[in-house]
C-alpha positions as CSV (number, residue, x, y, z in Angstrom):
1,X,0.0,0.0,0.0
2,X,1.4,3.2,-0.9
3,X,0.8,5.8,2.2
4,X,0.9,9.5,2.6
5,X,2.3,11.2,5.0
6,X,0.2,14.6,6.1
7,X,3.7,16.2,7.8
8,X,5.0,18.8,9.8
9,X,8.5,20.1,9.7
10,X,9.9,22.5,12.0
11,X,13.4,24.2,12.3
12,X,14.8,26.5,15.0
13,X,18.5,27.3,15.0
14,X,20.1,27.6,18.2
15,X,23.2,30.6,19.1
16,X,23.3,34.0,18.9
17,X,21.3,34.6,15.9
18,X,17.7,32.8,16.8
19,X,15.0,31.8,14.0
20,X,12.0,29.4,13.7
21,X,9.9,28.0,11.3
22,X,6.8,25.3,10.9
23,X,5.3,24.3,7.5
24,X,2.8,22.0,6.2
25,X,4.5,19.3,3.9
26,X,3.5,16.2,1.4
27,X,5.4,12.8,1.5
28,X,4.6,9.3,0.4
29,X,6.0,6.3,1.4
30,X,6.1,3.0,0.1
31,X,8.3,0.3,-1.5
32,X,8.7,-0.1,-5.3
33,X,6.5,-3.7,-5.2
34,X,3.6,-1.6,-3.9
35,X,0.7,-2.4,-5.9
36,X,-2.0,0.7,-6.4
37,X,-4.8,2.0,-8.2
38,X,-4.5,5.7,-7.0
39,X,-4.9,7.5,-10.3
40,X,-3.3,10.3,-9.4
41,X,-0.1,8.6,-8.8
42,X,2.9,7.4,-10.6
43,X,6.0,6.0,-10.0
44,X,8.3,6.6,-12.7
45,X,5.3,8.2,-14.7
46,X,4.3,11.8,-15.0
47,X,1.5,12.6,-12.9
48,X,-0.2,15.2,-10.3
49,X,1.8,13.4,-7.3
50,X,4.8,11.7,-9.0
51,X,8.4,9.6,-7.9
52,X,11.0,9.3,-10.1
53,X,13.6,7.0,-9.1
54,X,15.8,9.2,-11.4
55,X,14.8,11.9,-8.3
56,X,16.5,9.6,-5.7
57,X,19.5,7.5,-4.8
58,X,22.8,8.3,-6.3
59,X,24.1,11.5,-8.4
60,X,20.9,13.9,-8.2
61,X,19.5,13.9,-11.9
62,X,20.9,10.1,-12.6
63,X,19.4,8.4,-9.6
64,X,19.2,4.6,-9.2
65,X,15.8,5.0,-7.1
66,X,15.4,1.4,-4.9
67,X,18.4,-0.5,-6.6
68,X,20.9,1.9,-5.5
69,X,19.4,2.1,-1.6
70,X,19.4,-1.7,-1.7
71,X,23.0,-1.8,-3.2
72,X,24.2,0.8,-0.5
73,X,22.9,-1.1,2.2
74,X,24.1,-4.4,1.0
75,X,27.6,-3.3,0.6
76,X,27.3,-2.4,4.2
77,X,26.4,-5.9,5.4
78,X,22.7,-4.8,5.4
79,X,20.8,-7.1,3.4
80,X,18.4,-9.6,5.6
81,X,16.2,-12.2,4.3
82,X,12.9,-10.8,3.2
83,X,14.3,-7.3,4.3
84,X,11.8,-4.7,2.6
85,X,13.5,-1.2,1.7
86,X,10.8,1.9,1.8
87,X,11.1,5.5,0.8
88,X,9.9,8.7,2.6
89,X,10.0,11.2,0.2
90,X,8.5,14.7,-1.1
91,X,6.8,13.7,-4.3
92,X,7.0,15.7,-7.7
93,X,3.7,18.2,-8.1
94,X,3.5,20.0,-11.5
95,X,7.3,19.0,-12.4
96,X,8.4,19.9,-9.6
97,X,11.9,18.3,-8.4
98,X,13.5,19.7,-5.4
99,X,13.3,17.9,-1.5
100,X,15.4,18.6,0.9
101,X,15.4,15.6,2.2
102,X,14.1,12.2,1.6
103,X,14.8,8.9,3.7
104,X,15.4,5.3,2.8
105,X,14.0,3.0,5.4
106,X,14.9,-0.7,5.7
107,X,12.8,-3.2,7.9
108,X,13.3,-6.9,8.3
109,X,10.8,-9.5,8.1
110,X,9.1,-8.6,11.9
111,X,8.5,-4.6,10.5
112,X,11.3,-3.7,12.8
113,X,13.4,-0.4,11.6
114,X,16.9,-1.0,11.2
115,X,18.5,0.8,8.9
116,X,17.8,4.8,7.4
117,X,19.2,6.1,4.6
118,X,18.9,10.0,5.0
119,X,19.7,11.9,1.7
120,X,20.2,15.4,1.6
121,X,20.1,17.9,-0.9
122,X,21.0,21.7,-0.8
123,X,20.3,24.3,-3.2
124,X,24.0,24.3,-4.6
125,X,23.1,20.9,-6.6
126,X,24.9,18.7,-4.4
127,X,23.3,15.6,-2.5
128,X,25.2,13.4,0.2
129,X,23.4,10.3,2.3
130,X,24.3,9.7,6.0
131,X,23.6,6.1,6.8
132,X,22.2,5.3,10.1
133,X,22.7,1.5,11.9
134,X,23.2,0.3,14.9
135,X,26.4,-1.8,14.8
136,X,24.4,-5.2,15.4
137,X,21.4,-4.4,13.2
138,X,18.9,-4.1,16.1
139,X,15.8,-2.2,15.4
140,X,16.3,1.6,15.4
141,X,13.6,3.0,18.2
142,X,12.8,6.3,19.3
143,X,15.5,6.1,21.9
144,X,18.3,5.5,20.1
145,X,19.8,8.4,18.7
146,X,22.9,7.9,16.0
147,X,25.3,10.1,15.4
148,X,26.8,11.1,12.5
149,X,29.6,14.1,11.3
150,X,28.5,16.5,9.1
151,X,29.6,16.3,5.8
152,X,27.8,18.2,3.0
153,X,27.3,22.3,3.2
154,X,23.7,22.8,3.5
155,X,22.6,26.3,4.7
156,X,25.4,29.2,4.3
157,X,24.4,30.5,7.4
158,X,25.7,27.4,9.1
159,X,29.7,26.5,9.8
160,X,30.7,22.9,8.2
161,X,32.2,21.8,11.4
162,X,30.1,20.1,14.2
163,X,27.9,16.7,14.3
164,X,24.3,15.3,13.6
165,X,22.3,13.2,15.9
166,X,19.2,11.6,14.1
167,X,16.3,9.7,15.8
168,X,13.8,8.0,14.1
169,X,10.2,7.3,15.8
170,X,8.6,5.0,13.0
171,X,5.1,2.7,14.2
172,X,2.3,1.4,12.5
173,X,0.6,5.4,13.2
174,X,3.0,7.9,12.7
175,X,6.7,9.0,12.0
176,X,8.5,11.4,13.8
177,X,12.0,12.1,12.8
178,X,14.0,14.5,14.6
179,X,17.8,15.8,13.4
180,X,19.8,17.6,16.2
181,X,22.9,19.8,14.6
182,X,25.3,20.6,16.8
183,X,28.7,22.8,16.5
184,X,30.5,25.1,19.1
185,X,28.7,28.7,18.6
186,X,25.3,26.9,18.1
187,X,23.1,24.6,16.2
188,X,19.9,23.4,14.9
189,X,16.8,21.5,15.5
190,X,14.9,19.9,12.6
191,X,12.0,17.6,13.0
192,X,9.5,15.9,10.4
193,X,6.5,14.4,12.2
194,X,2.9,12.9,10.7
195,X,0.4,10.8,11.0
196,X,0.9,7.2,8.2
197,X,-2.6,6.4,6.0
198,X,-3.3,5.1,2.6
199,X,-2.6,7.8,-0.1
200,X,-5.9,8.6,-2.1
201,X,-6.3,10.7,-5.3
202,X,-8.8,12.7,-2.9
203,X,-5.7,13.5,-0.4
204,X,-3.8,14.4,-3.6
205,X,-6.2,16.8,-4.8
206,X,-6.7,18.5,-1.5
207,X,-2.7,18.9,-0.9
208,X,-2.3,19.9,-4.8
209,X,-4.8,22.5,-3.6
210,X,-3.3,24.1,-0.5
211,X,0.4,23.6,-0.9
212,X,0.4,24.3,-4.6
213,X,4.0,23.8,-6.2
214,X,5.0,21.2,-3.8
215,X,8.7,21.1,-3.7
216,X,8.9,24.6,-5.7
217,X,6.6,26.0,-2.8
218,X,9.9,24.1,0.1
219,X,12.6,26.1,-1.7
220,X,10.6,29.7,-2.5
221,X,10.3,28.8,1.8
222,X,14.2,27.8,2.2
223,X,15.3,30.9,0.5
224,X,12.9,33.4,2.3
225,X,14.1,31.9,6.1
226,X,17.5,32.8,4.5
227,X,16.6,36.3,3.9
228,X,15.5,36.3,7.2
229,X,18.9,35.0,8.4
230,X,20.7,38.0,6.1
231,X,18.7,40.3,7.5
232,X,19.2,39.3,11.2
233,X,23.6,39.3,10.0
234,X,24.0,36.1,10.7
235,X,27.5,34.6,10.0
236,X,27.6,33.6,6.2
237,X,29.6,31.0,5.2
238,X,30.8,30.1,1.4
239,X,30.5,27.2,0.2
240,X,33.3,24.4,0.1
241,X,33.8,21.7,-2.5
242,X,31.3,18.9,-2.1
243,X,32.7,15.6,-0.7
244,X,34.3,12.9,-2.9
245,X,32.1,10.0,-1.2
246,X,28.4,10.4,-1.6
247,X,27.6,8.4,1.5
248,X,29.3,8.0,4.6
249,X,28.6,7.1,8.3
């Protein structure tokens, strides 16, 4: 069954410079054997709600979609029997392209959590995937929080040094997924929470309705909080070169 995902983000940087934000957002979630009659959407087919596995997993543009996560978590030992991969992502609305953020989940044959990919895009074109395990493969609960250095330049108002913690609360309701960014003079707190049902074309239309745009209506809202950040002088930081490795621990 393909689900969708009514969420709520928020994001409040920490230090001298304060700022908050809470918006509405879309995602689906499913795995690529999903079977569904939802009009509305397509997988690999242009539609009103739309994922393109070109979209996800591997250079942005020339994604792999599920054979890439499955490859990546395979080549880290990851690969149970009957171990079901599932994305979490922003779908495309109107040819729309751009998410943030997007989230390969891996369960094992009880439903159990135990492996995320988290893939992360900024608005320089660059994309770079943390991957979250525990060392033994036990399931991943709301508890356990994994750590993680930070690698990819995402906001310029942010340094590149510092750490992430990620926690994942994933059950047969809800997900709630919560990213703590920590550095010397500061931080930030992201969360992505929302109740799980079966995606409809009625849902569709209502979302198409009041979050026109989609992902085009995430970055107009990533580049106004900057402004805001401008405004307020907070420290800007350019942009370094990418990292060679595309995923990393």
């Amino acid at each position: 069954m393909v689900e969708y995902l009514k969420g709520q983000t928020y994001h409040g940087r920490l230090g001298k410079v304060r700022n908050s934000f809470t918006y509405k957002v879309d995602f689906v979630f499913f795995d690529e054997n999903d079977q569904h009659e939802i009009k509305m959407f397509s997988h690999n087919k242009i539609n009103l709600f739309s994922i393109f596995d070109r979209d996800h997993g591997g250079p942005r543009k020339f994604g792999k979609g599920f054979s890439w996560a499955r490859e990546v978590f395979s080549r880290n030992g990851i690969d149970l029997p009957k171990m079901k991969v599932k994305l979490l992502a922003q779908p495309r609305m109107f040819f729309t392209r751009f998410t943030p953020v997007s989230f390969w989940m891996a369960f094992d044959a009880a439903d159990k959590l135990i492996a995320v990919i988290v893939e992360v895009n900024n608005t320089f074109g660059d994309r770079y995937s943390y991957l979250c395990y525990n060392d033994d493969l036990s399931e991943i609960t709301k508890n356990k929080i994994i750590t993680s250095k930070k690698a990819l330049h995402v906001s310029p108002f942010q340094p590149m040094e510092g750490a992430y913690q990620f926690s994942f609360d994933v059950n047969i309701n809800k997900i709630f997924i919560r990213i703590n960014y920590n550095h010397d003079s500061g931080g930030v707190i992201a969360t992505l929470e929302g109740e799980r049902g079966p995606l409809t074309s009625q849902l569709i239309l209502i979302a198409s309705f009041l979050r026109p745009f989609g992902s085009a209506r995430v970055l107009f809202l990533i580049h106004l909080q900057a402004l805001k950040l401008w405004i307020k002088k907070a420290t800007f930081s350019a942009r370094p070169k990418p990292p060679a490795d595309s995923v990393g621990r």
